[in-house]
C-alpha positions in Angstrom: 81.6 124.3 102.9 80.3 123.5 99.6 78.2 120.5 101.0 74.8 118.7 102.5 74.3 117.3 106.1 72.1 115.1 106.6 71.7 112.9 110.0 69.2 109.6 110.3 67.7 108.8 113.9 65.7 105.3 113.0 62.9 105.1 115.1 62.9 108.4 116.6 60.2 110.8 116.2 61.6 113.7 117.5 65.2 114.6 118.2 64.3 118.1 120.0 67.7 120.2 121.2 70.0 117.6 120.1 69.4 118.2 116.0 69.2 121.9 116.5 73.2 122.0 118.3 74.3 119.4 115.4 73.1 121.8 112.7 74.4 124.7 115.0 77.9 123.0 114.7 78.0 122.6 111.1 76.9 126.3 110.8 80.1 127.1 113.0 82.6 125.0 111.0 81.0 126.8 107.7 81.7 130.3 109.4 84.8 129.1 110.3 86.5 127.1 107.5 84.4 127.6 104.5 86.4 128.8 101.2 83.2 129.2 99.7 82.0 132.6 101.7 84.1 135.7 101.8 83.6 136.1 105.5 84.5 132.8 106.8 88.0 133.3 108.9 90.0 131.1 106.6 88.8 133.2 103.5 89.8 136.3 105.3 93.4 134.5 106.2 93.4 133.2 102.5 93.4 136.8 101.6 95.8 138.4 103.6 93.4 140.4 105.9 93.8 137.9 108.6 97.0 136.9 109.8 97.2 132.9 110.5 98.6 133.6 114.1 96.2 135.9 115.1 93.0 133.4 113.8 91.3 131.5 116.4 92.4 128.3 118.8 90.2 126.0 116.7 91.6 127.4 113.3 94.9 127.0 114.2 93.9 123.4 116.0 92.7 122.1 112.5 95.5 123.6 110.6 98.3 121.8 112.8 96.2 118.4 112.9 96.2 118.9 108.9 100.6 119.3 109.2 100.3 116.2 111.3 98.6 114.2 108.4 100.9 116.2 105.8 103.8 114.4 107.7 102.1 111.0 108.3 101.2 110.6 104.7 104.4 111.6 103.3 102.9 114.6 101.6 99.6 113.3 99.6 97.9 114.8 102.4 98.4 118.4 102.5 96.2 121.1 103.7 98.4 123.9 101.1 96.8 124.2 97.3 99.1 125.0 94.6 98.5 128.7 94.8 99.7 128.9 98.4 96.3 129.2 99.9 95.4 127.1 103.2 92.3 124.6 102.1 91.3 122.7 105.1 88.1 121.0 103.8 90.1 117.6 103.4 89.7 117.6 107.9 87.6 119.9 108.7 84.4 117.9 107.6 85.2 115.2 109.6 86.1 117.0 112.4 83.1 118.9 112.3 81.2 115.1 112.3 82.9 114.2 115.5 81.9 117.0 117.5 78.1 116.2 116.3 78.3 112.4 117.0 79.3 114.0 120.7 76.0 115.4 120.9 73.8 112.7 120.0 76.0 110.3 121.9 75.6 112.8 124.9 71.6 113.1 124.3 71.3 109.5 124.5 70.6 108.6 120.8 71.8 104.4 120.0 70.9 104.6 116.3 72.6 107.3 114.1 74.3 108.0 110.8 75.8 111.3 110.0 76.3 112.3 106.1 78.6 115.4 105.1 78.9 115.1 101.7 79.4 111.4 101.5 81.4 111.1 104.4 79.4 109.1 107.0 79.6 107.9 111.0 77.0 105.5 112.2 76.3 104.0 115.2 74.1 101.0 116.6 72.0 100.0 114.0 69.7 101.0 110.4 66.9 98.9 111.6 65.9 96.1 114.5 69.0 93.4 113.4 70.6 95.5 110.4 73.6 97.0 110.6 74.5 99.9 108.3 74.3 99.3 104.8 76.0 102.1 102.4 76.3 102.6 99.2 79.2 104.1 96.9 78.8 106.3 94.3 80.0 105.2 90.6 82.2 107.9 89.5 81.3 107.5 86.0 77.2 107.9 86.9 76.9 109.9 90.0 72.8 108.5 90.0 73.8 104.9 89.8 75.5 103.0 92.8 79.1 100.9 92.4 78.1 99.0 95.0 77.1 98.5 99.1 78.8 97.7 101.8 78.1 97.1 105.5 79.7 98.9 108.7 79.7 96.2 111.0 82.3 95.8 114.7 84.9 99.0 115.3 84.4 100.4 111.1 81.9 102.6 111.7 83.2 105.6 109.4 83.1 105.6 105.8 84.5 108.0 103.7 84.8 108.9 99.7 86.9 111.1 97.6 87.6 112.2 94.2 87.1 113.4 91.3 84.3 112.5 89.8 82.0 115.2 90.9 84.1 118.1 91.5 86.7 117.6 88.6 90.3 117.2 89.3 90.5 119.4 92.5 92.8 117.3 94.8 96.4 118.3 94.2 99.4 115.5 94.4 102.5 117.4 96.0 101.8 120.8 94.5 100.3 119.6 91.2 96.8 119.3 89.7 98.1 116.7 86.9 95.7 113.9 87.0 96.5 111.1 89.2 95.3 107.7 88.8 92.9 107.3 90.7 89.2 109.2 90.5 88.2 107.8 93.1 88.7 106.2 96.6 86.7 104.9 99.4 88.2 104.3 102.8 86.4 102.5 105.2 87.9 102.8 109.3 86.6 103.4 112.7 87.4 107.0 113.2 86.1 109.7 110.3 88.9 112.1 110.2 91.3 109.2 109.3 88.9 108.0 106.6 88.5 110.9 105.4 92.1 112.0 105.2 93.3 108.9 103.8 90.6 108.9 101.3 92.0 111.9 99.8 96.0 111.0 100.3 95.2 107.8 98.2 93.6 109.6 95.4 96.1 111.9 95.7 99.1 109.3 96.1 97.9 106.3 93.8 98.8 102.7 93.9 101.9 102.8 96.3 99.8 105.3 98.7 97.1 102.7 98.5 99.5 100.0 99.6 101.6 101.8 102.2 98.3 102.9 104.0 96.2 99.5 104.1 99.5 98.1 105.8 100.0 100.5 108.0 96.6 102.0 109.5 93.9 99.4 110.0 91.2 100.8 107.5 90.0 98.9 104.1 89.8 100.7 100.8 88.3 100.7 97.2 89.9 102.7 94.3 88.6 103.2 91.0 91.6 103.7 88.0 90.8 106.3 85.1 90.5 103.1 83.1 87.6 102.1 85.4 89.2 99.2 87.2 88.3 98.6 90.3 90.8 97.2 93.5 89.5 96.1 96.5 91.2 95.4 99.8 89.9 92.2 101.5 88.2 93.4 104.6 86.0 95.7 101.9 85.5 92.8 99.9 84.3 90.6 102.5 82.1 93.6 103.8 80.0 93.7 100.0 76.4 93.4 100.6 73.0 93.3 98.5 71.2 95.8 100.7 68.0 94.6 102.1 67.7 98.4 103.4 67.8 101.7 101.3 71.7 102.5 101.6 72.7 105.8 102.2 75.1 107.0 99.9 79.0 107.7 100.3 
């Protein structure tokens, strides 16, 4: 889907089956979902050659979960682009991250991260007494960090959107007219609602930003076109000088 996978096992020195099914998964998911490849079943329902009924359980699973957030969000979530076409990378990443924390979970594995293009899950911890440290991308220097935070109690997922790298690519209610943010970070315990909301405050601005912190229990980080920054105070209080290499978000 456009993106890199990498997973962290501290301390383990060899993963065996475990790695092989989480990379297997992600290889279904590209199959599946990914706009990026003719073949995948979403490109061939994109262009007409597949009817949306007649796609598979798990297409049609992902697509409805996507309505659910369209209705939750009031609409800055959507999985529909402005040409029509059904885009369900804004879910489907994290979804795909879930089903790979499963299988380390399953094998036994304490310490984990998973990274999907910024979007990260962790468990236990980075090292003997650390938890998690990550870092966030500066949208204005994609090499340089804005800053590190870590995941510490239930906030294990962490998730970033915008459009810093990709340029204005996520669409406000039908639109691709700037909005004001370029960039947000959502920080929760479950990936598929950082994720989502990541992108439905981008895409919704300043009274998205507000209605969401109040009403799901996630913290967040936005950065303005201007450059200014606006922190809820759970992420603020979670700011840390890394004593670790952070992974990045």
């Amino acid at each position: 889907m456009g993106t890199a996978v990498s997973v962290e096992l501290p301390g383990v020195d060899s993963a065996g089956r475990a790695l092989e099914r989480v990379e297997e998964i992600f290889a279904e998911a590209d199959h599946r979902f990914s706009l990026y490849r003719a073949d995948s079943e979403l490109s061939r329902v994109a262009s007409g050659s597949l009817a949306l009924m007649a796609s598979s359980p798990e297409l049609r699973r992902s697509y409805a979960e996507a309505l659910l957030w369209r209705n939750e969000t009031g609409g800055a979530f959507t999985p529909h682009r402005p040409d029509g076409i059904i885009d369900l990378n804004g879910i489907v990443k994290a979804e795909t991250i879930e089903r790979a924390a499963s299988v380390l979970d399953d094998a036994g594995f304490v310490d984990w991260s998973i990274n999907a293009g910024g979007d990260i899950l962790c468990r236990g911890s980075q090292s003997p007494g650390q938890p998690w440290t990550l870092g966030i991308a500066d949208p204005a220097d994609r090499l340089a960090l804005l800053c590190s935070v870590t995941l510490v109690g239930d906030r294990r997922a962490i998730a970033t959107s915008g459009s810093a790298e990709r340029g204005d690519h996520i669409w406000r209610k039908g639109s691709l007219e700037p909005t004001e943010f370029v960039q947000a970070t959502v920080v929760a315990s479950s990936i598929v609602t950082a994720d989502v909301l990541a992108t439905a405050i981008v895409s919704g601005g300043g009274t998205s930003l507000d209605q969401f912190t109040a009403r799901w229990s996630i913290d967040a980080l936005t950065v303005d076109r201007a450059g200014n920054l606006r922190a809820t105070p759970g992420f603020r209080s979670a700011l840390a000088t890394p004593r670790v290499s952070p992974l990045l978000a």
